[in-house]
FIVEXLUM-881869 format. One record per atom (N, C-alpha, C, O): residue in three letters; x, y, z. Coordinates in steps of 0.02 Angstrom, whole numbers, plus 50000, padded with zeros to 5 digits. Each point is the difference from the previous one (the first is absolute). Example, Ala and Ser with C-alpha at 12.3 -4.5 7.8 and 13.67 -1.06 7.14 Angstrom:
<dokols>
ALA506604971650390 ALA499555005950000 ALA500455006050000 ALA500524999950033 SER499305005449931 SER500425005950003 SER499615005550037 SER500255005550008 
</dokols>
This chain:
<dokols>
UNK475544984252610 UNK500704997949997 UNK500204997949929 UNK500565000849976 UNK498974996649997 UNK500064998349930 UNK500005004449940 UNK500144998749941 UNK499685007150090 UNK499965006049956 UNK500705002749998 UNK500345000949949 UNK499855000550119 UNK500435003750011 UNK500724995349969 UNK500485002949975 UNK499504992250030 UNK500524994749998 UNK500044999749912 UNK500494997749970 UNK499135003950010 UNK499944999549904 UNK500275007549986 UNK500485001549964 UNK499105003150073 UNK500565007849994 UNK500725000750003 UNK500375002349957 UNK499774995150108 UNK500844999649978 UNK500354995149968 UNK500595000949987 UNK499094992949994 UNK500284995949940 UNK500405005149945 UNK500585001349984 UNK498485001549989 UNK499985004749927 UNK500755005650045 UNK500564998949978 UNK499415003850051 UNK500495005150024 UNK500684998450002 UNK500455004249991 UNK499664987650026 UNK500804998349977 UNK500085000749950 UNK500455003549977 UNK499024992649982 UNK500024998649937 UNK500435006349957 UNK500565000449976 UNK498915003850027 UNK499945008149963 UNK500915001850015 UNK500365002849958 UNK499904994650115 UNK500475002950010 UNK500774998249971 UNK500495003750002 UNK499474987949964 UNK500294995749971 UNK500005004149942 UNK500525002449978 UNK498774998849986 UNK500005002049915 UNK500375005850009 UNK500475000149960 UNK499525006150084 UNK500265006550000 UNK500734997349990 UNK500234999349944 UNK500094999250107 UNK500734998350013 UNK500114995449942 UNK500555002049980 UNK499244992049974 UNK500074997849932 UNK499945006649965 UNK500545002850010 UNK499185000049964 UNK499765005149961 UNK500685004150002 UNK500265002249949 UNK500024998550117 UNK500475007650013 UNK500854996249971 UNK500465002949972 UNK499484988950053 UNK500734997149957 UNK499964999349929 UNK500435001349957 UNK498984996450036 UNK500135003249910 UNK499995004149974 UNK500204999249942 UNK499645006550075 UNK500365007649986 UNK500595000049996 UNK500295001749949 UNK499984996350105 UNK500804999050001 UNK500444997749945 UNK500515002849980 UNK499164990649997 UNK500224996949955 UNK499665000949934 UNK499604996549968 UNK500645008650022 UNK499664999249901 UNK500194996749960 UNK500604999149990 UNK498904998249976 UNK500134994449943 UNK499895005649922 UNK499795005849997 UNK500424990349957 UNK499885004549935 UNK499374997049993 UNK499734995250027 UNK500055009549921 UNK499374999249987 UNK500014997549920 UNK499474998849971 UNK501075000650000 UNK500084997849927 UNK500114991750014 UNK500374998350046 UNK499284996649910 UNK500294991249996 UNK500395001049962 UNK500584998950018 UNK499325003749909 UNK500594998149932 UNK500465004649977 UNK499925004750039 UNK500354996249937 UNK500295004649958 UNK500194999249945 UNK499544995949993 UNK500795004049941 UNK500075000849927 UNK500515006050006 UNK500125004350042 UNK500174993549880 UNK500665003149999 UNK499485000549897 UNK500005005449971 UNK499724989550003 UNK499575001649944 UNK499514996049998 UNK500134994050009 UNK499195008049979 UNK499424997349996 UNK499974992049962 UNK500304998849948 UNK499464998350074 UNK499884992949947 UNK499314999550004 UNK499874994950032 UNK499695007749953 UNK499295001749989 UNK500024998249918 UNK500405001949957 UNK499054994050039 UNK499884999349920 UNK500614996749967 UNK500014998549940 UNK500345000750089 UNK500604995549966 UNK499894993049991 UNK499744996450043 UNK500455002049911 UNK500124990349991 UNK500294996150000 UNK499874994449977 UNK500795007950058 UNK500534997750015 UNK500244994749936 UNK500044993950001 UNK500085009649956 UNK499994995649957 UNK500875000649993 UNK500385002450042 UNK499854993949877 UNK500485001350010 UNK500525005949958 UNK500624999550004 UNK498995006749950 UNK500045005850002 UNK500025005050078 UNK500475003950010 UNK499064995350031 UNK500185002250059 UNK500784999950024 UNK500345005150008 UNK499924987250003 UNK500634997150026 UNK500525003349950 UNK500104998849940 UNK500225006250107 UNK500435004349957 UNK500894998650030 UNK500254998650054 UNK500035002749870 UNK500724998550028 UNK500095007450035 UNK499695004649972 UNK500564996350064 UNK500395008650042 UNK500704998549988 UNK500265005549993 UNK500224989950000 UNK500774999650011 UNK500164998049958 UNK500224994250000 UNK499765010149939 UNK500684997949935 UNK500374997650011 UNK500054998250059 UNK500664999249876 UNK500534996850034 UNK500495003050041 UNK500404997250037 UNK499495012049946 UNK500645005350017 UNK499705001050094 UNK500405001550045 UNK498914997349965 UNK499575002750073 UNK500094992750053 UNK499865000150060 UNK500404994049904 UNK500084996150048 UNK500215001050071 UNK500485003850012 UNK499114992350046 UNK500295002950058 UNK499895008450027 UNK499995001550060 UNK499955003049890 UNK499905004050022 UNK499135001450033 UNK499444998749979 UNK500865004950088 UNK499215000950039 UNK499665008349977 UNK500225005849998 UNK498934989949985 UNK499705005349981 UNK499394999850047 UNK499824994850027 UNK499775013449981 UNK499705000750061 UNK499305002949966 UNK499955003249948 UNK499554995050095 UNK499435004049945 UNK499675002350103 UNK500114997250053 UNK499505008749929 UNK499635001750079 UNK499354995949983 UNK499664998749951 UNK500374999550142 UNK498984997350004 UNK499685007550007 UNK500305005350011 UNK499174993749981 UNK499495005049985 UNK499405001450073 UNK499464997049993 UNK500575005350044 UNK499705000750074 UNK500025005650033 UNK500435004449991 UNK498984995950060 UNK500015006950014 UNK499564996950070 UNK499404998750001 UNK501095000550059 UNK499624998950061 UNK500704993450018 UNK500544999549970 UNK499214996850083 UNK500524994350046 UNK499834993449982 UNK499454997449991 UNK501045000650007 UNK500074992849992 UNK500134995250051 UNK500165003550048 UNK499854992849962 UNK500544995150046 UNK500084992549941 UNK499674995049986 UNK500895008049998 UNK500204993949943 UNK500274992650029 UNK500414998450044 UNK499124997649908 UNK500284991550037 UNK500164997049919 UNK500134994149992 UNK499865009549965 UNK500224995949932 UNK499835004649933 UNK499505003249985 UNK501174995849981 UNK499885001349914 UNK500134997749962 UNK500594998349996 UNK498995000449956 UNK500034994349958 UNK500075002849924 UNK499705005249988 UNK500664992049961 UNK499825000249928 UNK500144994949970 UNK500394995550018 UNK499175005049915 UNK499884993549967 UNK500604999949949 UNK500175005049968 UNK500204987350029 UNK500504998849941 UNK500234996249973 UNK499934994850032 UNK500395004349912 UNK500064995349966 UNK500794999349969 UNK500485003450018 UNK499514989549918 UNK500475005049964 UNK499914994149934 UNK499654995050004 UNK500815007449927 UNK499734997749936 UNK500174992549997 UNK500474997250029 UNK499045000149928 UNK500094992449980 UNK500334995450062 UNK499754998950055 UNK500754999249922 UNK500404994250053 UNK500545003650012 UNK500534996950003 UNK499485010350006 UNK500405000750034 UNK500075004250073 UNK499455002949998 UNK500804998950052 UNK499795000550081 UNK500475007050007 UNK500195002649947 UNK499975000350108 UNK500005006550019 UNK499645000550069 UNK499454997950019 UNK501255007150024 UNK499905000350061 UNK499625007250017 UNK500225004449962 UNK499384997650074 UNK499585005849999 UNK500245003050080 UNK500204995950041 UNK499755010249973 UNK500015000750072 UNK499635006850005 UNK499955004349956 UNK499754995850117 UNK499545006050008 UNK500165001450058 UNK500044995750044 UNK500095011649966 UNK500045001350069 UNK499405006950012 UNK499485000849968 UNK500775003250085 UNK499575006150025 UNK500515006250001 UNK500614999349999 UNK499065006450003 UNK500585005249996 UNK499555006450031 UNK499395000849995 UNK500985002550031 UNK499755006250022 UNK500235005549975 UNK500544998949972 UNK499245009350025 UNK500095004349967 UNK500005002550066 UNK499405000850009 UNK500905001250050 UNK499745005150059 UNK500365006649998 UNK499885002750054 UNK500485001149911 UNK500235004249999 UNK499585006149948 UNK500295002249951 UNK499184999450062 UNK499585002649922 UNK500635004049988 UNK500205000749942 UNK500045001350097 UNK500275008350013 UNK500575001049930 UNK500115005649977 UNK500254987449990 UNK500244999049957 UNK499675000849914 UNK500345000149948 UNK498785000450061 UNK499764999649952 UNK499935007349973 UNK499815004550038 UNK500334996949896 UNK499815007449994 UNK499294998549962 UNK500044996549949 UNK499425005650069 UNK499375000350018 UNK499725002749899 UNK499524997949968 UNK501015007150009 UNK499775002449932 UNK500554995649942 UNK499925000049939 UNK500504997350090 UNK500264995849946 UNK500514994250044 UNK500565000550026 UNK498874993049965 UNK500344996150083 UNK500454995749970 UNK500114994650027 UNK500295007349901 UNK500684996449983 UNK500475005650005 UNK500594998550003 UNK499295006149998 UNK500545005150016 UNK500284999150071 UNK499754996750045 UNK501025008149958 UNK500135000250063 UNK500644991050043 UNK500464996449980 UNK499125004650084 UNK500284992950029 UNK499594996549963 UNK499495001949972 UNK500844990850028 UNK499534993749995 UNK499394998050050 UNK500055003050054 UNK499704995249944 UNK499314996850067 UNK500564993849999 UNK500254996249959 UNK499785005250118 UNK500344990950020 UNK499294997950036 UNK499555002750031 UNK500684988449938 UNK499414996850053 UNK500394994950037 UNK500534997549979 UNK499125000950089 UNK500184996650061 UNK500014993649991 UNK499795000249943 UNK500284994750066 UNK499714990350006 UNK499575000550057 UNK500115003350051 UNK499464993449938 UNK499745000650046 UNK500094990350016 UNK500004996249952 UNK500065001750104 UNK500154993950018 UNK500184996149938 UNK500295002449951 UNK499454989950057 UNK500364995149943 UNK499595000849928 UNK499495003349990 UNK500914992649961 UNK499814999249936 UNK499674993249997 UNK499904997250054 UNK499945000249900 UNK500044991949966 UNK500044999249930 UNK499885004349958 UNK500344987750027 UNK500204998249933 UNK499654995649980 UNK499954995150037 UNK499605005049882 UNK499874995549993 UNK500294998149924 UNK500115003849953 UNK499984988050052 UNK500354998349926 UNK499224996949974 UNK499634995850025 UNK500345007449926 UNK499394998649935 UNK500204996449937 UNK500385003049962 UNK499414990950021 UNK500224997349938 UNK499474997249953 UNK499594995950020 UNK500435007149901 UNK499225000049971 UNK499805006650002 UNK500275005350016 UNK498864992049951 UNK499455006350001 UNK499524999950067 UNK499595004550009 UNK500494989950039 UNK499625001150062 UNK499985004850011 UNK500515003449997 UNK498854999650024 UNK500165005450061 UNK500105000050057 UNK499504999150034 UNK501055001549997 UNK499944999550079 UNK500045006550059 UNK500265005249980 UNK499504994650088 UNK499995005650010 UNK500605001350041 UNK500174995350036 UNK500245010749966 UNK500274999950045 UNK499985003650077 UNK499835005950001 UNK500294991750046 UNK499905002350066 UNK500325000750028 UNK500354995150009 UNK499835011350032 UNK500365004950047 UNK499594997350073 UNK499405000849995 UNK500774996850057 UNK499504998250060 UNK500475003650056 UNK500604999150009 UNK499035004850020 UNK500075001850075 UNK499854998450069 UNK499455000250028 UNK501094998249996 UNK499894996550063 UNK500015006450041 UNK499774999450057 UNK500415006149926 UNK500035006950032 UNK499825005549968 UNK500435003149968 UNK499014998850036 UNK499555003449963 UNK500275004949994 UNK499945003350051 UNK500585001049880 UNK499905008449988 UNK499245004150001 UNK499514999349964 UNK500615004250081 UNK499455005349996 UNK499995003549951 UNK500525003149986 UNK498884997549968 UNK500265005949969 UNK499565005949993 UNK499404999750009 UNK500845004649979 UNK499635007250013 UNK500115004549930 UNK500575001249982 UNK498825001449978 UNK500185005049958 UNK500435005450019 UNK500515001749971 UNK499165001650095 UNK500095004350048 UNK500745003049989 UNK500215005849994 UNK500124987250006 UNK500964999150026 UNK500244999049959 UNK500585002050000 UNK499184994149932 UNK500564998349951 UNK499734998549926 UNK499404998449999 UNK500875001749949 UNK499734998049943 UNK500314992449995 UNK500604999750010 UNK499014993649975 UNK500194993550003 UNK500034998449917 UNK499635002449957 UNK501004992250031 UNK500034998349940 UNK500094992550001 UNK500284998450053 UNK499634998149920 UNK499944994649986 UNK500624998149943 UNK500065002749945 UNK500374992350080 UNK501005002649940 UNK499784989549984 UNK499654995950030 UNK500655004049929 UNK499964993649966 UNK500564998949952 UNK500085005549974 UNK500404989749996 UNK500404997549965 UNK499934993749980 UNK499634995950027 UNK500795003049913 UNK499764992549953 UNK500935000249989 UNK500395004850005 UNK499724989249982 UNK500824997550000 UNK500084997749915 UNK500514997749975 UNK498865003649989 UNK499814994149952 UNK499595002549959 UNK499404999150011 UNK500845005249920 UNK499605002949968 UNK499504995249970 UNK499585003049966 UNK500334990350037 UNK499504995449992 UNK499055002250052 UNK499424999449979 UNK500795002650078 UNK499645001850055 UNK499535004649990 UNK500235005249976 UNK498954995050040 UNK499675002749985 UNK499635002750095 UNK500054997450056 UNK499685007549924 UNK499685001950044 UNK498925003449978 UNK499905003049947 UNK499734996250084 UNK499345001650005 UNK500035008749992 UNK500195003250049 UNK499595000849882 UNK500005006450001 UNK499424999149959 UNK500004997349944 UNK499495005150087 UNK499415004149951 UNK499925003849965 UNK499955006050015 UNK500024992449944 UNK499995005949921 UNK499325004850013 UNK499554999450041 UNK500525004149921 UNK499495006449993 UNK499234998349985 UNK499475002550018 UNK500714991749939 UNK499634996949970 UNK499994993050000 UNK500564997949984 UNK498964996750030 UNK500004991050010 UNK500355000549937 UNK499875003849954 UNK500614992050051 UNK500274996249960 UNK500605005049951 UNK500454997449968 UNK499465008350035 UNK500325006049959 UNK500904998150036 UNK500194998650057 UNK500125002249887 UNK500705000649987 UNK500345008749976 UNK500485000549961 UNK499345002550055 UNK499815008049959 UNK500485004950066 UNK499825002850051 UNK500864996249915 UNK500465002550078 UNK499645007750008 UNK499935002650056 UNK499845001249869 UNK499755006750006 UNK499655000750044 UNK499945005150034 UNK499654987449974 UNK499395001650043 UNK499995000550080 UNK499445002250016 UNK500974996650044 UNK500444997950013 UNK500175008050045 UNK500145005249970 UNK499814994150108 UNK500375003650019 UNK500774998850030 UNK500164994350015 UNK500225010349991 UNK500574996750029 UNK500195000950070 UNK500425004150019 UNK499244991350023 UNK499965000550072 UNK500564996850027 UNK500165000250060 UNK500184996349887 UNK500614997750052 UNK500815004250006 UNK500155004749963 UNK500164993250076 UNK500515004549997 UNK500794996549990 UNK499984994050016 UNK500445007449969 UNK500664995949997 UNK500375001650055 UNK499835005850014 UNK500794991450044 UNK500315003150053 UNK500734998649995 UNK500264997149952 UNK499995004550089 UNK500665001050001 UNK500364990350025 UNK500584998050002 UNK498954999450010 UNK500044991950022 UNK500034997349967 UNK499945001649941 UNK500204990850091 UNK500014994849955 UNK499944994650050 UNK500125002750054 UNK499744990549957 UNK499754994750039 UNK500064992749981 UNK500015001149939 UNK500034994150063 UNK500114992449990 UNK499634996650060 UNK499835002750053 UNK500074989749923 UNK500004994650061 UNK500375001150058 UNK499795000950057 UNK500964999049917 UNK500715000350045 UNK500115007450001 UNK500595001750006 UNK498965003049990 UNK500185005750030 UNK499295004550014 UNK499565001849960 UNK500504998950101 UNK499295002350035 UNK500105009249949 UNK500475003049974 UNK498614998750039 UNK499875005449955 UNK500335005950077 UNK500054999050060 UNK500155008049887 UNK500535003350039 UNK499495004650061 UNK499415001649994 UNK501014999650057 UNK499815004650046 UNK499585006349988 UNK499495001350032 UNK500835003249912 UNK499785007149968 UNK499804997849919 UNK500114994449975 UNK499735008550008 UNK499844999549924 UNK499935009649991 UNK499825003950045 UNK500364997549899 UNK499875003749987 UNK499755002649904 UNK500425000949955 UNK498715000050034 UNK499865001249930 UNK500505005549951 UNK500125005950010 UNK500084990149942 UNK500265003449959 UNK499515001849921 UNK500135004349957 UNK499334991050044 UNK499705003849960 UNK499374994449983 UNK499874995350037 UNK499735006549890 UNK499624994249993 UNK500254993049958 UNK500394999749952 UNK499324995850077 UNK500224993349969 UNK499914999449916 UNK499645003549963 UNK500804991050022 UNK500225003149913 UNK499144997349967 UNK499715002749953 UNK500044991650087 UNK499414999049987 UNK499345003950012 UNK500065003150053 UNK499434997849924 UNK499555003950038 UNK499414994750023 UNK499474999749969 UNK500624997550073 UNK499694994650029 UNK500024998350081 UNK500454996150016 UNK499275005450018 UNK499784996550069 UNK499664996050034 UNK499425002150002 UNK500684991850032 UNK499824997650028 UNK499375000250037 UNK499895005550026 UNK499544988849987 UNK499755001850061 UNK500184997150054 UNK500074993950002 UNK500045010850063 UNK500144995050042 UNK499765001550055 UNK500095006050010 UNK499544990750046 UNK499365001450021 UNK500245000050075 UNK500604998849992 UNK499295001850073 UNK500235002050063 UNK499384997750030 UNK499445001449979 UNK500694994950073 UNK499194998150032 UNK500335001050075 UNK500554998250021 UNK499005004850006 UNK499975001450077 UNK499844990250045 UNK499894994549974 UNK500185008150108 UNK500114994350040 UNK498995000549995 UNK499654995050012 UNK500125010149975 UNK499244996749990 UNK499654996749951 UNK499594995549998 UNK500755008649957 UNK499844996149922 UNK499365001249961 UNK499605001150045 UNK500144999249911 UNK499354998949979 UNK500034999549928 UNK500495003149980 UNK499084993349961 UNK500114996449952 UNK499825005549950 UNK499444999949977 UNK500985004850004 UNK499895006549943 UNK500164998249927 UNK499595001149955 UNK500824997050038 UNK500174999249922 UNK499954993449961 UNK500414998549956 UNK499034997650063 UNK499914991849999 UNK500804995050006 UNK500545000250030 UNK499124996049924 UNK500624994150024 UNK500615003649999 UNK500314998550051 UNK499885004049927 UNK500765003950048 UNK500244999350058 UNK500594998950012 UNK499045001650023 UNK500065000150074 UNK499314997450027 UNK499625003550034 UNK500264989949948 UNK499324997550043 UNK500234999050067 UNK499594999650045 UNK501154999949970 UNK500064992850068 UNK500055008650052 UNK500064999950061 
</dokols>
């Protein structure tokens, strides 16, 4: 009886793991924690890194650089690092943006043609920076965008109110100031954004930013795991 009575234990058992096994199929999770929009590997965050992006003429205006990924996400936060000069402060804002229409991109010259519009994807946030602190800023989701290479190209759009305002862009080189050196991953859009005015519905790239400088700004999944050191320890 004791034999038999341990057989069908193991036999529920087995029958629990199958039926677990078959709902998580159901539910796919991504298989990516982070994402990056530009590497901060080898960087020193120093304060050559901390680059102005918003002249006095780009104020307010929103500029978009893409994260870099290839597989799913389930996004719970994006963060970039910022600052701004001496004693004086500057409001920063970061939102999310989507590209889902490729069908707009012409594939052999992707400024020709229509514009690429991108989507909002849920909320923004603001942070006011005053000084050379670095502080980070954070996008938090209480409602996770999925995201999928699969479906959309994702960009990461950001604005400064305050040509004082600096943002975290890794140079080519630690410590290098060398715009030659320097790709130009970010883009300029048809937007513009404030405290008192949420970042717009559509955006659409009109070309590259007058700077050749991008941000890093890093995307961590609801699992998380510690890739690019203190950046994102928590």
């Amino acid at each position: 009886m004791i034999q038999w009575g341990w057989i069908e234990n193991i036999a529920d058992l087995s029958k629990k793991i199958l039926s677990l096994e078959a709902e998580l199929r159901k539910k796919k999770l991504g298989d990516i924690h982070e994402i990056e929009t530009v590497p901060c590997i080898a960087q020193d965050n120093s304060s050559t890194d901390m680059r102005q992006t918003h002249v006095s003429s780009d104020v307010g205006k929103v500029f978009a650089v893409p994260f870099k990924f290839s597989g799913e996400i389930a996004l719970r936060r994006i963060s970039l690092v910022c600052a701004a000069t001496g004693e004086n402060s500057a409001n920063i804002g970061l939102c999310l943006y989507a590209l889902n229409d490729l069908s707009r991109v012409d594939n052999l010259n992707a400024k020709a043609g229509q514009k690429p519009e991108l989507k909002k994807v849920l909320s923004e946030q603001w942070l006011n920076v005053s000084g050379t602190t670095h502080v980070r800023l954070d996008v938090e989701y209480t409602r996770e965008p999925f995201l999928s290479s699969a479906n959309a190209i994702y960009f990461a759009a950001w604005t400064i109110d305050d040509e004082e305002g600096r943002v975290f862009c890794p140079n080519s080189v630690a410590g290098s100031i060398d715009a030659s050196k320097s790709f130009r991953a970010a883009f300029q859009t048809n937007g513009t954004a404030g405290v008192s005015s949420a970042f717009p519905a559509t955006l659409s790239i009109t070309g590259n930013a007058n700077i050749p400088a991008a941000p890093c700004v890093v995307g961590r999944s609801r699992v998380g795991i510690r890739v690019f050191g203190s950046f994102t320890d928590d």
